[in-house]
C-alpha positions in Angstrom: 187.0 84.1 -163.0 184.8 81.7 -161.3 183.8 82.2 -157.3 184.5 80.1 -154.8 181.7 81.2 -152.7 179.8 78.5 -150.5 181.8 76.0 -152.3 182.6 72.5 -150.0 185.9 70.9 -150.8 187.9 68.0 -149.0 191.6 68.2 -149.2 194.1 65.2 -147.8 197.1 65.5 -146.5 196.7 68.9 -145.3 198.5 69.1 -142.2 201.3 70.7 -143.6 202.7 72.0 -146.7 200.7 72.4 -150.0 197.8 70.6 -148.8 197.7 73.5 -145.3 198.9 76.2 -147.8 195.6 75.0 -150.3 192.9 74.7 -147.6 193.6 77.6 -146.1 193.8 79.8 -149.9 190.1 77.8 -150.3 189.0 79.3 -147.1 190.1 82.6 -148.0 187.8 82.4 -151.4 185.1 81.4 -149.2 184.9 78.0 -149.3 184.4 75.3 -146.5 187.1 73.0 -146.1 187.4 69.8 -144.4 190.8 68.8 -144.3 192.6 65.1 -143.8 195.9 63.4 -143.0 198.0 60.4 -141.8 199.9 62.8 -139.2 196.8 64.5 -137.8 194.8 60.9 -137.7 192.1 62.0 -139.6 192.9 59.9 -142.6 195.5 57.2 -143.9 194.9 57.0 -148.0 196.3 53.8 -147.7 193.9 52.3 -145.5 190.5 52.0 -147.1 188.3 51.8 -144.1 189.8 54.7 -143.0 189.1 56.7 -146.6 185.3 55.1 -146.2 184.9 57.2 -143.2 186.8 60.1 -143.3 184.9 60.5 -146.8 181.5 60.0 -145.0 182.5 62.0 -142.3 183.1 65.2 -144.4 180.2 64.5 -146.5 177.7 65.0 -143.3 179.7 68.0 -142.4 179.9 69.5 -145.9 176.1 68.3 -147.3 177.6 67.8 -150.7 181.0 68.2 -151.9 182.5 70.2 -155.6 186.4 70.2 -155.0 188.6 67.6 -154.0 192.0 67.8 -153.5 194.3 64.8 -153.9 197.2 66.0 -152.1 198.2 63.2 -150.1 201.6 61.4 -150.9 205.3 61.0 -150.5 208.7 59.4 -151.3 210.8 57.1 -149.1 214.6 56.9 -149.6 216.9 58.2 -152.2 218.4 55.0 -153.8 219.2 53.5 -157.3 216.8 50.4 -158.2 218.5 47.5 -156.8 219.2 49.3 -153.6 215.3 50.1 -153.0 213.9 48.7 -150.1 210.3 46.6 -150.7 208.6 48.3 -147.7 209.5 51.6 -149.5 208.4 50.8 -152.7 204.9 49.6 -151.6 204.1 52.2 -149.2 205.0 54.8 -151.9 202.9 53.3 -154.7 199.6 52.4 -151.8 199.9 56.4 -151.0 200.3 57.9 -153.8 199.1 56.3 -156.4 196.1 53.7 -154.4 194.9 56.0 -152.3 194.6 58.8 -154.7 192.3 56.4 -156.4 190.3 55.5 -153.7 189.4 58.8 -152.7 188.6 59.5 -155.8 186.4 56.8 -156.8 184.4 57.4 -153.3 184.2 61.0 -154.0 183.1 61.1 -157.7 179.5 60.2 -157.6 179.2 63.4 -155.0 181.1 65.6 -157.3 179.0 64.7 -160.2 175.9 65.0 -158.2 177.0 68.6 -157.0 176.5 69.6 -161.1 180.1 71.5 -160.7 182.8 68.9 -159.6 186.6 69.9 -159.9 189.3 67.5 -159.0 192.7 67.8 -158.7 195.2 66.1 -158.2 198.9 66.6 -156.8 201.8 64.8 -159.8 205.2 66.0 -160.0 207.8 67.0 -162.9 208.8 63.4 -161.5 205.7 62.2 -163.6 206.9 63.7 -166.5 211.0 63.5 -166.5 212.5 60.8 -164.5 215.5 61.4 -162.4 218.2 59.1 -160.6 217.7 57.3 -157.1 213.7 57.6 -157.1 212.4 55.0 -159.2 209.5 54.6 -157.4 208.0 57.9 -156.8 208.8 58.3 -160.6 206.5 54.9 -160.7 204.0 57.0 -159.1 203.7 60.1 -160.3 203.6 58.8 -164.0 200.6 56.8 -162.5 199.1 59.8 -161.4 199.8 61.7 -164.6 197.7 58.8 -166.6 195.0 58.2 -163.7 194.1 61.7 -164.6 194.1 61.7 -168.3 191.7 58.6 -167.6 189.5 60.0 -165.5 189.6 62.7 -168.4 188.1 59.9 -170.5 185.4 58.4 -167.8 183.7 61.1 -166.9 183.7 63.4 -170.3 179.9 64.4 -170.7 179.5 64.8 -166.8 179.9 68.2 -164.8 183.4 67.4 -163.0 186.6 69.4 -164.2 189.7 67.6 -164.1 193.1 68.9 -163.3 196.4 67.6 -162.7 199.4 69.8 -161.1 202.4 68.9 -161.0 205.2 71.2 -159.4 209.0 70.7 -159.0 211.1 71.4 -156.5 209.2 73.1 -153.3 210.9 73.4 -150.1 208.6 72.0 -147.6 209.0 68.6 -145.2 209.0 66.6 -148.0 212.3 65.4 -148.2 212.5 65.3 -144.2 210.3 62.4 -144.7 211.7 61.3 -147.8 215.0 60.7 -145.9 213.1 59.5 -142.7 213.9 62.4 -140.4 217.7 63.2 -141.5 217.1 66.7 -141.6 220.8 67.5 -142.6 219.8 65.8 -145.9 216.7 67.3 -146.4 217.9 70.6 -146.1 221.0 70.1 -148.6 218.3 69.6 -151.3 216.8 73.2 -151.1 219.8 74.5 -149.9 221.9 76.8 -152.7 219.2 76.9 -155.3 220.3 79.8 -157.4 217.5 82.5 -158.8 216.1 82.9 -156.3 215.5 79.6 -154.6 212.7 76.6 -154.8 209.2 77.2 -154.7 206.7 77.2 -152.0 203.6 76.0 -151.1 201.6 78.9 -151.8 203.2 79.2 -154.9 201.7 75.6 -155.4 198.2 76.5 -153.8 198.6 80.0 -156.5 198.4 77.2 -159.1 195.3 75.1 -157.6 193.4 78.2 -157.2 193.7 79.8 -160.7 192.7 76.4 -162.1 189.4 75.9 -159.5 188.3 79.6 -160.2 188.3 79.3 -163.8 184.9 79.9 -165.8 183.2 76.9 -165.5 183.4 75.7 -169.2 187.2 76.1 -169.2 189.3 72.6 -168.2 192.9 73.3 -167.6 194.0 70.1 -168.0 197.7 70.0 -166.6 199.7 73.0 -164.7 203.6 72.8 -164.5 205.8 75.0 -162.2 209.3 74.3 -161.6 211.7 77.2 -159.9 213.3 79.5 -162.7 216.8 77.4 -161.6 215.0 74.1 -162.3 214.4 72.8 -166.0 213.9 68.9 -165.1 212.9 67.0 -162.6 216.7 66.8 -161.7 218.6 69.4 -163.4 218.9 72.3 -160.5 221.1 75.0 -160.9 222.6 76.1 -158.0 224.6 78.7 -156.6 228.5 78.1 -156.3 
């Protein structure tokens, strides 16, 4: 197992959830963590004057940089196809999928640089099994699924590590947002999930971590964790 130690990482939408739950497990290894999101004002993904300096913000803080974290994203509305709204759709697909490539493309030539680069980035069983009513977080996560096999391809030959995790169901404000602040709907989808319930966001940040600290010649290419009641991305036991 690979140390941590000294290392500087950025991690985006960290205000909550798996992206708070992931900076502070990189802080515990002993790593120095700069942190952005929409809902702290630090960083909009979308926005690309905003990505240029967050980026070089962290970068004077940090002196170099060997993680990144593409955490940033999120689903609006819970509708079949023809009921999806266009304002929706785009801001889905500019998070999650363009602004994951943004910072990405701004932050590679300093990973590279660093001789020990590691990025990884945030999919979904959603980017692997489809599921009704979410077309277009579906549409992004499959993007994010082949965005990282491609940057696989790129940068083969050069010192970054490449990892994409993609988790099922985890209760945190996700679907509060998702459903535009109807909490009564966001709780019915963790609510009643049998064995023991959904996961977490340390169960995801357990994830980032085992892939960061592995020995520095090891790649793990793809992690998938799903509660022991889910086997798709929409087929969810749950308790009568």
């Amino acid at each position: 197992m690979a140390g941590l130690e000294g290392k500087r990482a950025i991690v985006t939408g960290a205000s909550r959830g798996i992206g708070a739950a992931t900076a502070r497990a990189l802080e515990d290894a002993g790593a120095t963590v700069v942190t952005g999101s929409r809902r702290d004002g630090t960083l909009d993904v979308r926005d690309p004057e905003s990505c240029r300096r967050f980026v070089d913000s962290a970068l004077e803080r940090l002196g170099g940089l060997e993680i990144l974290v593409n955490n940033a994203g999120l689903s609006r509305g819970r509708d079949p196809v023809w009921d999806s709204l266009e304002e929706d759709e785009r801001e889905v697909v500019e998070t999650n999928v363009l602004g994951l490539m943004r910072m990405t493309r701004l932050c590679v030539p300093h990973l590279v640089e660093s001789g020990a680069g590691h990025i990884v980035n945030l999919g979904s069983v959603a980017g692997i099994w489809s599921y009704p009513s979410g077309s277009s977080y579906v549409a992004s996560k499959f993007a994010v699924h082949g965005y990282t096999r491609a940057l696989r391809d790129d940068l083969q030959g050069k010192p970054v590590r490449i990892t994409n995790v993609a988790p099922g169901l985890v209760e945190t404000d996700f679907s509060l947002v998702r459903f535009k602040g109807d909490a009564e709907r966001a709780d019915a989808v963790y609510s009643d999930v049998a064995m023991g319930g959904p996961l977490h966001a340390e169960d995801v940040a357990d994830s980032i971590m085992f892939a960061l600290t592995r020995a520095p010649h090891v790649n793990v290419d793809e992690i998938v964790l799903t509660a022991l009641a889910q086997v798709s991305g929409g087929n969810i036991l749950r308790e009568s």
